[in-house]
Backbone bond lengths (Angstrom), bond angles and torsions (degrees), N, CA, C in turn:
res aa  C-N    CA-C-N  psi(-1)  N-CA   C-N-CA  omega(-1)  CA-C   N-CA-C  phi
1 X - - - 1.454 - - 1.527 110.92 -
2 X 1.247 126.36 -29.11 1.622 142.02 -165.13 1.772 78.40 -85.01
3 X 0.825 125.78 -89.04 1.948 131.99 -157.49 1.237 90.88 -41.20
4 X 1.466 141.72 -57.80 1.424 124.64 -153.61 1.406 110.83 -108.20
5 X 1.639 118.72 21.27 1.137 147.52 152.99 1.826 103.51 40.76
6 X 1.798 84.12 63.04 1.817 100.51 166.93 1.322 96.98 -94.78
7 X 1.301 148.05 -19.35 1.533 137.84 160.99 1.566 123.65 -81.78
8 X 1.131 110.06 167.98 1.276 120.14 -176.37 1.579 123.63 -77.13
9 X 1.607 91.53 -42.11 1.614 111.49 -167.73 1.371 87.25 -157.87
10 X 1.253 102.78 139.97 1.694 140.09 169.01 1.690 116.53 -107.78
11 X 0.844 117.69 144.75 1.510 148.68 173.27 1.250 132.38 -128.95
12 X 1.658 117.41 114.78 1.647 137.55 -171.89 1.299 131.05 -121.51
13 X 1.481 121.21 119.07 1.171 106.58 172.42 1.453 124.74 -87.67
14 X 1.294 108.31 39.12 1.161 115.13 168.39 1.739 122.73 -174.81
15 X 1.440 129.56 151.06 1.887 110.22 -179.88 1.357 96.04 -26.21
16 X 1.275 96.60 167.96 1.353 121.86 165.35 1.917 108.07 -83.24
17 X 1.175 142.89 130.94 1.257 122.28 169.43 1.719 116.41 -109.46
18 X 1.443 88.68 36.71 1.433 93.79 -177.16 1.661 129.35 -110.33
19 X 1.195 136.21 119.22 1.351 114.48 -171.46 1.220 139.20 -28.75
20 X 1.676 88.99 -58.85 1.831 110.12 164.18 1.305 133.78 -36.92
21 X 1.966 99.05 -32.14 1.796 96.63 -158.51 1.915 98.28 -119.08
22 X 1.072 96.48 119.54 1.801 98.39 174.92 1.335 100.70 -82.71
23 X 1.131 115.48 147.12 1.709 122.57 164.96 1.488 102.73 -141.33
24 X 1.696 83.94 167.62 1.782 108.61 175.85 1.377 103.19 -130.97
25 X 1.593 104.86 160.76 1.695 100.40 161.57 1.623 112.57 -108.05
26 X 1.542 90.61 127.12 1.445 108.69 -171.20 1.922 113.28 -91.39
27 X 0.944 111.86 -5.57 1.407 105.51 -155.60 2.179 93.16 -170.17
28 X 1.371 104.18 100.72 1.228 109.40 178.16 1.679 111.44 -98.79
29 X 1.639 99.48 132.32 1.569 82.82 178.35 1.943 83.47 -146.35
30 X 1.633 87.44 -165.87 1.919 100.21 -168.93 1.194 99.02 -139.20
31 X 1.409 117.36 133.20 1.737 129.84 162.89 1.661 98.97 -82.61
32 X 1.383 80.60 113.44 1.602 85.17 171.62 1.891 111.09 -135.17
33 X 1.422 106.29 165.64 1.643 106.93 -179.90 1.225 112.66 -94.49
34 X 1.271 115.44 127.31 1.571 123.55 -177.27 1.759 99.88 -125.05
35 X 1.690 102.76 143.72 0.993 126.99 162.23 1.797 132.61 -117.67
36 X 0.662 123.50 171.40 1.717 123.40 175.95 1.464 120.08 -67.20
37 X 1.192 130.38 112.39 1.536 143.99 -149.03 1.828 81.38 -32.87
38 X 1.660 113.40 -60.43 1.396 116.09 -145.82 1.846 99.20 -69.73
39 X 0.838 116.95 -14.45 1.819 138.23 -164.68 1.852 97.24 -32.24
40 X 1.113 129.20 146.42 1.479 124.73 172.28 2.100 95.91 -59.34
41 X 1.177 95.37 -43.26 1.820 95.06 -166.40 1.289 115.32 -75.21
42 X 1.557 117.12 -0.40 1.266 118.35 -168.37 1.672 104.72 -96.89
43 X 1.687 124.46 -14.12 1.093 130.05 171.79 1.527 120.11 -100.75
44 X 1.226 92.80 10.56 1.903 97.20 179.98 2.027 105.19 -91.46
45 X 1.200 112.47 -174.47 1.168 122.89 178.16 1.592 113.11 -80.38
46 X 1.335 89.40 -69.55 1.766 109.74 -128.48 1.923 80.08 -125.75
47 X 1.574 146.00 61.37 1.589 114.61 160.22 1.426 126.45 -31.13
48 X 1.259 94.26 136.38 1.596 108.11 158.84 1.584 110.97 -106.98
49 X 1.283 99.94 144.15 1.686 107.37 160.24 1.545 129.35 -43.53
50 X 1.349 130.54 -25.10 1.607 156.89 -175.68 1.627 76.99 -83.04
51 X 1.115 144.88 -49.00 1.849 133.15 -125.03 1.837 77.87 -101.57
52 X 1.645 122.39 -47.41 1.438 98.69 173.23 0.974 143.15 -109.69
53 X 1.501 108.06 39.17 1.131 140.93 174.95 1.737 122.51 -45.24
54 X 1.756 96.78 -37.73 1.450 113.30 -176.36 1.784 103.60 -108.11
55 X 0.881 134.69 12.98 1.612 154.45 -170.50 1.225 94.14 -88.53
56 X 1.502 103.15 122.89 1.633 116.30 143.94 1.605 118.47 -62.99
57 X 1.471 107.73 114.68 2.179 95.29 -178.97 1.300 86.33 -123.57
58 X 1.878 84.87 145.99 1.264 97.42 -171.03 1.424 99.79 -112.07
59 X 1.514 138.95 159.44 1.437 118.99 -177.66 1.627 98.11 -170.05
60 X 1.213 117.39 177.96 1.749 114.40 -165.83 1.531 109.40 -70.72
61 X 1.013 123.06 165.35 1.779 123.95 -179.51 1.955 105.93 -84.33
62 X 0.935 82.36 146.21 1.788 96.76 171.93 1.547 140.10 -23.53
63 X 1.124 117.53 101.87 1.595 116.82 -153.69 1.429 126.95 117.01
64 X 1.649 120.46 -18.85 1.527 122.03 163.58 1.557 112.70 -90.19
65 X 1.593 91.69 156.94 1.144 102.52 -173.64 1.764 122.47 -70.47
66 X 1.416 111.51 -19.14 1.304 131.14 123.13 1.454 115.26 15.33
67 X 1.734 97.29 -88.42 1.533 104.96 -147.13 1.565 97.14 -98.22
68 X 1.657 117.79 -22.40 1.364 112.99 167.04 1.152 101.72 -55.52
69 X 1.296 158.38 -32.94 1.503 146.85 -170.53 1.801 109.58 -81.16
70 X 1.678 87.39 -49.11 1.645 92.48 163.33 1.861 135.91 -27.82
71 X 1.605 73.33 -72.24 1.372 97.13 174.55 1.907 119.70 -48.83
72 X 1.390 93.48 -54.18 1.431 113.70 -170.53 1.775 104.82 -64.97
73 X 1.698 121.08 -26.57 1.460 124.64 164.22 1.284 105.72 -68.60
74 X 1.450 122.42 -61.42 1.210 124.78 -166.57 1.516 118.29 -33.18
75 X 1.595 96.87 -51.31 1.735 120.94 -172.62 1.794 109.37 -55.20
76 X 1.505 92.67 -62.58 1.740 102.14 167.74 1.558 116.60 -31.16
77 X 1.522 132.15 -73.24 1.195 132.95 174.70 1.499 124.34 -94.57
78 X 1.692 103.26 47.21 1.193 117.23 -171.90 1.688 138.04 -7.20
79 X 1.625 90.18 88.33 1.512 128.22 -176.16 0.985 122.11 -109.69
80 X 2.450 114.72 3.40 1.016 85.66 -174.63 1.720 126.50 -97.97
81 X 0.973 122.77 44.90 1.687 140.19 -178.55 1.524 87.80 -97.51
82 X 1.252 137.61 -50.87 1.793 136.70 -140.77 1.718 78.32 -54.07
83 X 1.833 80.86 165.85 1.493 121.14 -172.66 1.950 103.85 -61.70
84 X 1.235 155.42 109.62 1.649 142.32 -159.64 1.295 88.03 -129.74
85 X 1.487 99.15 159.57 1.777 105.76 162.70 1.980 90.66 -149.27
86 X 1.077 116.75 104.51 1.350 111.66 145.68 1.683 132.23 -25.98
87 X 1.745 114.18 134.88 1.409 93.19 -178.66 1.458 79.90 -135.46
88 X 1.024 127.38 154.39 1.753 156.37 157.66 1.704 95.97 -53.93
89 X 1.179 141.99 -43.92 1.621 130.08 -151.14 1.838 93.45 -142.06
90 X 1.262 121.40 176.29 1.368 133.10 130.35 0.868 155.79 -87.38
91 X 1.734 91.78 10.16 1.888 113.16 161.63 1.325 122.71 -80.29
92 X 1.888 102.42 -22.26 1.229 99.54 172.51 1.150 127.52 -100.58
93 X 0.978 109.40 5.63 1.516 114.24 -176.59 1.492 108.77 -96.93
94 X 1.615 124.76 -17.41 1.297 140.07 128.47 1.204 141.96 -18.63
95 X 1.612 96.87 -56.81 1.581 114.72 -177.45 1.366 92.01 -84.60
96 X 1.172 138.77 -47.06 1.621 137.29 -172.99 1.840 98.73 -56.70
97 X 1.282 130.41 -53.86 1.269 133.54 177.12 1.348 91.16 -50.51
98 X 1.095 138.29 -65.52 1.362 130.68 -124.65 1.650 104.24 -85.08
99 X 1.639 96.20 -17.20 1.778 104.06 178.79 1.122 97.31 -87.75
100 X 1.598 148.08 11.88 1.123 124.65 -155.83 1.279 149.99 61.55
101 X 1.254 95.37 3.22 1.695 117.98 -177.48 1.772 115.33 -49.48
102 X 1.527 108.40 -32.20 1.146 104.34 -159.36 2.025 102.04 160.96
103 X 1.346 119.44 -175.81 1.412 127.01 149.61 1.243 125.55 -89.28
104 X 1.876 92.80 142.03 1.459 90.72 178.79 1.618 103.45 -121.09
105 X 1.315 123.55 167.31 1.315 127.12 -158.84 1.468 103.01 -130.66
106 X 1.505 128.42 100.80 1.289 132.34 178.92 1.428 116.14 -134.24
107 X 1.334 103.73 -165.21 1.538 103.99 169.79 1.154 121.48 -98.49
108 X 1.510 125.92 150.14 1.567 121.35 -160.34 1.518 98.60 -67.96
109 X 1.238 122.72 -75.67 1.752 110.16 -170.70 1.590 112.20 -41.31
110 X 1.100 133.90 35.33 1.340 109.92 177.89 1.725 88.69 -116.81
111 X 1.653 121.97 -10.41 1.005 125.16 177.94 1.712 111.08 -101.37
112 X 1.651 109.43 -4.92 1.852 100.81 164.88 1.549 94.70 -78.66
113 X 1.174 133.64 -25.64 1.480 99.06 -174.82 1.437 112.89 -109.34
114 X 1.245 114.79 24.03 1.432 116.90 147.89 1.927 145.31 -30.53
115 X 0.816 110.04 88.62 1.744 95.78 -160.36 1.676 97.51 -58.54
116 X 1.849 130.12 -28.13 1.220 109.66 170.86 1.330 107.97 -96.00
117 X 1.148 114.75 59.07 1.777 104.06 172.81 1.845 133.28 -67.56
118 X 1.402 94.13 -7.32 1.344 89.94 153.57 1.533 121.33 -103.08
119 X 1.362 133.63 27.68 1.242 154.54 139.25 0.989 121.43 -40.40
120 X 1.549 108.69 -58.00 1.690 123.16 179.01 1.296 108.92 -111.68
121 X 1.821 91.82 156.06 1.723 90.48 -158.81 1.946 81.25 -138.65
122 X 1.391 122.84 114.88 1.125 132.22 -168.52 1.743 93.18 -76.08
123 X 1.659 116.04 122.53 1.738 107.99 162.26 0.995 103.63 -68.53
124 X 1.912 84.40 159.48 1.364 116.49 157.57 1.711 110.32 -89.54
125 X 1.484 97.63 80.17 1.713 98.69 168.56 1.713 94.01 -116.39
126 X 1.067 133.09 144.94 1.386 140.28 164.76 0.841 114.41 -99.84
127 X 1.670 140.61 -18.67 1.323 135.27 170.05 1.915 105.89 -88.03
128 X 1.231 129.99 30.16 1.253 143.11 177.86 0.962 116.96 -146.61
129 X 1.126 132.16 11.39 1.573 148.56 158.39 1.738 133.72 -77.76
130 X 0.598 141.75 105.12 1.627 125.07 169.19 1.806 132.29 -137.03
131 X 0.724 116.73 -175.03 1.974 97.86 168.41 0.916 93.33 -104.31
132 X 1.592 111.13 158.74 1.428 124.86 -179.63 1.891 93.51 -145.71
133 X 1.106 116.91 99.30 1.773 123.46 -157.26 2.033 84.99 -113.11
134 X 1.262 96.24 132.29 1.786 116.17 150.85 1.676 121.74 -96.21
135 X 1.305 83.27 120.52 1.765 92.57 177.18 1.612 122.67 -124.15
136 X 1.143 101.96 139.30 1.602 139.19 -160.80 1.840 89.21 -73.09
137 X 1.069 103.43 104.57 1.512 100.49 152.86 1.529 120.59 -73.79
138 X 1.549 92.00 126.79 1.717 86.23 174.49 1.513 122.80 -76.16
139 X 1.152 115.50 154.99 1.976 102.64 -168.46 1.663 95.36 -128.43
């Protein structure tokens, strides 16, 4: 629908890598790891990779652009053996944080419009961090 430009406006989670399609980034955000305000990791400083080593993470299922970033952190500070559970939404991977189950790994605005946003307490891990920006195809 974007190439033969039956829409108005397009939306990407990522450049465009196509000749045809110019893009911008419209909307900047960050995958970051959040735990449960009360969480042992949520009162520390500084995470290390070793600290969630034994952590249930919870993160989007296979095929979003999401978990390609996921995945691609995980690999970097080699996490990818740790304990995972796939979730379908980012409500559930919420509600799993929010029981304590473990970390979940999303994007930060999905926690400004949180009604318990002081529930979740985003770490300070830097090797679990990244931008994750939406861009506006121009038409």
């Amino acid at each position: 629908m974007v190439l033969d430009r039956s829409i108005d406006v397009g939306f990407i989670s990522k450049p465009s890598d196509r000749d045809e399609l110019e893009s911008d980034c419209a909307v900047m955000d960050e995958l970051v790891p959040i735990a449960a305000s009360n969480h042992r990791l949520a009162r520390r400083g500084k995470v290390n990779s070793e600290e969630l080593r034994n952590e249930m993470l919870f993160f989007r299922e296979e095929g979003s652009t999401t978990r390609q970033e996921t995945d691609r952190m995980l690999q970097e500070c080699g996490l990818t053996e740790s304990i995972a559970m796939e979730a379908a939404s980012y409500q559930a991977i919420k509600a799993s944080v929010l029981e304590g189950a473990g970390v979940g790994i999303v994007p930060l605005s999905i926690l400004d419009s949180s009604e318990k946003l002081d529930a979740y307490t985003a770490l300070n891990a830097p090797h679990l961090r990244s931008s994750l920006d939406l861009h506006r195809i121009n038409l």
